[in-house]
N, C-alpha and C positions, 0 to 999 in steps of 0.2 A: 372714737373711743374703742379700744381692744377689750372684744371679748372675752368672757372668763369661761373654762371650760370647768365645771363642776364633776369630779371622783366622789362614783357612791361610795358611801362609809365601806360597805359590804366587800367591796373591790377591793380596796385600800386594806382592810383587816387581812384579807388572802395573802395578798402581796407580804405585809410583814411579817406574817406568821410565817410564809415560803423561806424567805430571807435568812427570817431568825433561824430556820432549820440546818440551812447550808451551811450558815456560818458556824452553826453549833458542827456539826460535821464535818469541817475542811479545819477549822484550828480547838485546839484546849485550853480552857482558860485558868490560870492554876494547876496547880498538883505538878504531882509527877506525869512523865510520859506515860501514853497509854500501854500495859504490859503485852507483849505481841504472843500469842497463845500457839503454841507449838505443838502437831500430831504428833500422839503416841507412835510408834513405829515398833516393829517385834522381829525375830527371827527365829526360826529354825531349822538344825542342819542334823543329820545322820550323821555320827561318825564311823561308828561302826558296825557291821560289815560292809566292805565295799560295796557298790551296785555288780549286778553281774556276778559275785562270790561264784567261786565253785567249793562245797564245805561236802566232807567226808561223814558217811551215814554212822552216828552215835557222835560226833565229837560237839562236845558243850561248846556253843560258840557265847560270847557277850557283847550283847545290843546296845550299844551306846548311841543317846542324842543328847544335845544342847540345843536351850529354846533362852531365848530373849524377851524381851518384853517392858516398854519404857513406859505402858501406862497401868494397869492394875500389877503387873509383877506376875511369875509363872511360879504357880501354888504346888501344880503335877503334870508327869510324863505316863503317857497309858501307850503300852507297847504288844501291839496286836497281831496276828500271823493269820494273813488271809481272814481278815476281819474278825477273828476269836481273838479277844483281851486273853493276855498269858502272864500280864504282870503291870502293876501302877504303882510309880516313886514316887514319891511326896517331896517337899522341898523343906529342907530345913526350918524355913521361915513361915508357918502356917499359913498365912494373910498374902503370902508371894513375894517372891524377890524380882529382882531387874535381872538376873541369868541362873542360870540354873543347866546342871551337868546332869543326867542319871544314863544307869547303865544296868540291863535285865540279863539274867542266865536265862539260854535255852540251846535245848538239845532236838533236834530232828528225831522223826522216829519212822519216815520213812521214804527213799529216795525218790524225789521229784521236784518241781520248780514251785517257790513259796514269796510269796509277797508281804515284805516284813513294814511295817507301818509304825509311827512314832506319831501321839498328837497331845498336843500341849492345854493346860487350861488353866485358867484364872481361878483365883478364889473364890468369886460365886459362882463355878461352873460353866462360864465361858469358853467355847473354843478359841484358843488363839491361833490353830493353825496344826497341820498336819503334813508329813514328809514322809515318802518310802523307797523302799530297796527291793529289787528284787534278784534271790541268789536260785540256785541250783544245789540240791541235793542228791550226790552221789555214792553208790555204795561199792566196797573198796571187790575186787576181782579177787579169783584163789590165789592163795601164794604159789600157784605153779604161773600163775597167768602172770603176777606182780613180780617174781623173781627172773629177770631178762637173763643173770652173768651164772646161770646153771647150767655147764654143759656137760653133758657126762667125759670121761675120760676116752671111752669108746667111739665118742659117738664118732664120723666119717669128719674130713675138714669140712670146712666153707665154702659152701657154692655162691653164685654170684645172683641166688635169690635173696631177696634184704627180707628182714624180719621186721613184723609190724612192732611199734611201739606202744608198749601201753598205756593208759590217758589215765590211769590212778594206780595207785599201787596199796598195800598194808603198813598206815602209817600209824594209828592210834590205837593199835592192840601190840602184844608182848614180840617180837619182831625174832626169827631165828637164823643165827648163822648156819651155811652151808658147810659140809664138809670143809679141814681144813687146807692146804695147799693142793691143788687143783694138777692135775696135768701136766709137764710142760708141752705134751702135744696135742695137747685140748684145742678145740677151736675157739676163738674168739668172737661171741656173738658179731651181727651188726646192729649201729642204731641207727635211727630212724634222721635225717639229716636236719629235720626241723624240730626233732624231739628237743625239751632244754637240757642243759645241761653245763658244768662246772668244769672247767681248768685249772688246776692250782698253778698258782703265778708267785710262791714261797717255796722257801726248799725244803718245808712241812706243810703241815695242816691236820690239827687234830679230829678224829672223829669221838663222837660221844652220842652218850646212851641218851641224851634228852635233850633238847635246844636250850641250855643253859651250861655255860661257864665253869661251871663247878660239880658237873655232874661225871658222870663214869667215864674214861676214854678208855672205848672199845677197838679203836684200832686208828690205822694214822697213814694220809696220802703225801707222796712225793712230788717235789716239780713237777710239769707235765699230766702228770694225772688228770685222767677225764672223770668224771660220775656223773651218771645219770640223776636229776632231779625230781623226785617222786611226792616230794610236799613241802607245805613251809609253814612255820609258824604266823601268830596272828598280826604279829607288827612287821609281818618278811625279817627278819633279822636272822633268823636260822632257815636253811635246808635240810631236809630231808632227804640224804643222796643214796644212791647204790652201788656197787662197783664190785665184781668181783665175789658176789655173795655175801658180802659186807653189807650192812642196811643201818645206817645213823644219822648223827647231825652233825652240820660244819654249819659254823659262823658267816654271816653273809659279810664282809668283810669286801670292799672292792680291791684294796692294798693287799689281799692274798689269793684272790680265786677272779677269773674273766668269763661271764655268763655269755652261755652263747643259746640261740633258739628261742623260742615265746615261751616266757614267762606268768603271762594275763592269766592263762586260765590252768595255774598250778596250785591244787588245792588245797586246804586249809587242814591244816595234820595236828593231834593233840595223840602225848605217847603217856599214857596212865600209869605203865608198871616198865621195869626196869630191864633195859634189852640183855638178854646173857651175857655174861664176861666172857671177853676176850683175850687174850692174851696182846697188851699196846707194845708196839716197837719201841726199842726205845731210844731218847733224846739226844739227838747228837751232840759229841760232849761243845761246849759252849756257848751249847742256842737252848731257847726255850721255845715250846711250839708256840703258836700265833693265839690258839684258845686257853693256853694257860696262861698262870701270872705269877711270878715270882713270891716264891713263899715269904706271907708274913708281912705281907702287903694291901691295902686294900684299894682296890680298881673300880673307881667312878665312870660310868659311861651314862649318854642319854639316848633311851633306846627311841624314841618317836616324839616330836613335836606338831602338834597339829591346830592349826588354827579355825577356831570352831565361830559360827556365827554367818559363814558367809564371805564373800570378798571384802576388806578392808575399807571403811570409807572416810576420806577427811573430818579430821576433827571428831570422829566419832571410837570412843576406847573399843576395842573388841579382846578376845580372849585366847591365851595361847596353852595350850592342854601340853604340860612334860611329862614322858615318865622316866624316871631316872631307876638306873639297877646301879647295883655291888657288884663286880664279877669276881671279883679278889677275894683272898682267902681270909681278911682280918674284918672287924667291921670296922665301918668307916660312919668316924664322928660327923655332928653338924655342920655343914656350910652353905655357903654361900653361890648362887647359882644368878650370871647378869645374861639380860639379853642386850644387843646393839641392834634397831632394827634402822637401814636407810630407808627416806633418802637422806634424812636428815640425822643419822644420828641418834635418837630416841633411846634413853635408858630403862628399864624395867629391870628390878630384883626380886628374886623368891630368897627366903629360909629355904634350904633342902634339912629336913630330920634327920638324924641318926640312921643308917641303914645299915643292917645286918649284912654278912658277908652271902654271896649268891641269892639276893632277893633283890623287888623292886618295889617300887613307889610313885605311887601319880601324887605329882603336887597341886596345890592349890592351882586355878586357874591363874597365869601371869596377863593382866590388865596392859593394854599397849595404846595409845595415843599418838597418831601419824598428822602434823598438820601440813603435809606436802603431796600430790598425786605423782605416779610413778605406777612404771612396768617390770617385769623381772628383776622387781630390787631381792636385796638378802637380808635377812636378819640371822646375827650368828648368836647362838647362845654357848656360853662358857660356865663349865661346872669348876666348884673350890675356888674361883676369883683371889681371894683371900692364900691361896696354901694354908689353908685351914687341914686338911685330912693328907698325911703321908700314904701317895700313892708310888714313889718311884718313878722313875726317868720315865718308864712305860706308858705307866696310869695317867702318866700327867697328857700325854700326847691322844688320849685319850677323851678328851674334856670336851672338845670343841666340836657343834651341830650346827649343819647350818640350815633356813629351810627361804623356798622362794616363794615371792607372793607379788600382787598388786594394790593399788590403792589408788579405786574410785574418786 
């Protein structure tokens, strides 16, 4: 007769109750599937001033960041200079939004190295993270020091000692011309061979009283001309050149001027008041200088594209910062403004507003969505899509930005 092997209750209870837990744990019985809970994830990025800046002693620069944020939303931006709070942006949306732009004025007050900080927070006061820059604050040399193309009529020629070049010059105060027509047996200073410096590669090139379009032309370089590069504006789009006892701005343009020498650490120039008139050459008959625009016309360009957030990552929208200017002398109505970014393709539109003639405009952040990974893809953006705003054969050649990125 086979024996029976008796399981105490005790045992047996264990055992189902184990069982039953698995089971409950490895399937669902009913419903829907279980919802998978995804981390919050955030970012923040400095746009501006570059790291490394080198900025001229008195000139107002503007601090821009962009901070992210997929779980509470980013409420404020607190922008600090060597740990003292100098200024805190709020974000439109009290309670926090999912992105958020802000941008503080500040002015140096005295030449030295500053450590610029951006840090972002939640609605209940949460840090979500902190980012910094660290620039250089320089103050500008005398204008005997700043002005290299001074040489007296007298003075002896040129010997075959080189003259040092100088590493800032007077960009952001009221700037004066040199006597007018110089020697023809003046010597010709030297520069410095790794100083920067500009070549015009058009058979003009206007000079002007301020890095904008539509400001004063105080005089005007020929093919071949060299000038020295003594500053630039905050998006580089303008130089601040010298040549000659002449001190202005020309358009950074690569289709009119061949940059030669380091560039990196040419400082950051703001011109307040208006540089003396000069007396401008004038336009050879047929052509129109490269910074002017046909009267009665208005000239869409887009001065910087910047992608803010970080490197690009599939599947994940990030944000593309435009500012668009007028440089034309008409205003120019609303249009239309697409980007194309590859690999794939990707469409994104802004409204561009109405823009007065010689001003500028940041548009809304444009929203991008990439479902493909990629290295030095392009994305181009194209202003008036449409021919919406009569710019002319010019303006229109005008339109198109391109900028390079990757995607994680």
């Amino acid at each position: 007769m086979q024996k029976q092997t008796r399981v105490p209750f005790g045992a047996l209870f264990t055992f189902l109750t184990l069982t039953s837990a698995v089971l409950a744990c490895t399937f669902q019985f009913g419903g829907s599937p279980r919802r998978v809970i995804s981390t919050p994830t955030w970012s923040l990025d400095f746009i501006a001033p570059e790291n490394n800046s080198l900025i001229l002693l008195g000139t107002t620069v503007t601090l821009a960041a962009a901070a992210a944020d997929s779980g509470g939303g980013v409420a404020r931006i607190d922008f600090s200079v060597d740990g003292v709070l100098i200024g805190s942006q709020s974000a439109p949306i009290a309670t926090g939004q999912t992105r958020f732009i802000a941008q503080q004025a500040w002015q140096p007050r005295e030449a030295r190295g500053y450590l610029i900080t951006a840090e972002a927070f939640r609605a209940d006061g949460s840090s979500i993270g902190e980012v910094g820059v660290a620039v250089q604050v320089v103050a500008a040399p005398t204008a005997q020091a700043a002005l290299r193309n001074t040489v007296a009529p007298t003075q002896p020629p040129r010997t075959n000692t080189p003259i040092p070049s100088p590493t800032v010059a007077i960009v952001g105060t009221p700037i004066t011309l040199n006597t007018p027509t110089p020697s023809p047996n003046a010597a010709e200073p030297l520069i410095a061979p790794n100083a920067p410096r500009l070549r015009v590669t058009f058979d003009f090139l206007n000079v002007r009283a301020r890095p904008d379009a539509s400001s004063e032309q105080i005089g005007r370089l020929s093919r071949g001309d060299e000038a020295l590069i003594i500053g630039r504006n905050e998006g580089r789009t303008w130089w601040a050149i010298e040549r000659s006892g002449l001190r202005g701005w020309v358009i950074n343009n690569p289709e009119w001027i061949q940059i030669s020498g380091e560039t990196a650490n040419v400082p950051l120039a703001t011109t307040t008041e208006a540089l003396p008139t000069a007396t401008p050459s004038p336009v050879p008959p047929g052509g129109v200088a490269p910074t002017s625009t046909v009267a009665g016309t208005a000239d869409l360009i887009i001065v910087s594209a910047t992608i803010v957030g970080g490197t690009p990552k599939v599947n994940q929208t990030f944000n593309v910062l435009i500012t668009v200017r007028n440089q034309g002398t008409l205003d120019a109505g609303s249009s239309l403004l697409e980007g194309i970014f590859q690999p794939d393709n990707e469409r994104s539109q802004l409204a561009v507003p109405p823009i007065a003639a010689g001003t500028s405009v940041t548009l809304p952040p444009m929203p991008v969505t990439l479902r493909t990974r990629g290295t030095n893809l392009i994305g181009t953006l194209t202003l008036d899509v449409k021919n919406e705003v009569a710019e002319g054969a010019d303006g229109e050649a005008h339109n198109v930005f391109t900028i390079t990125y990757n995607v994680e």
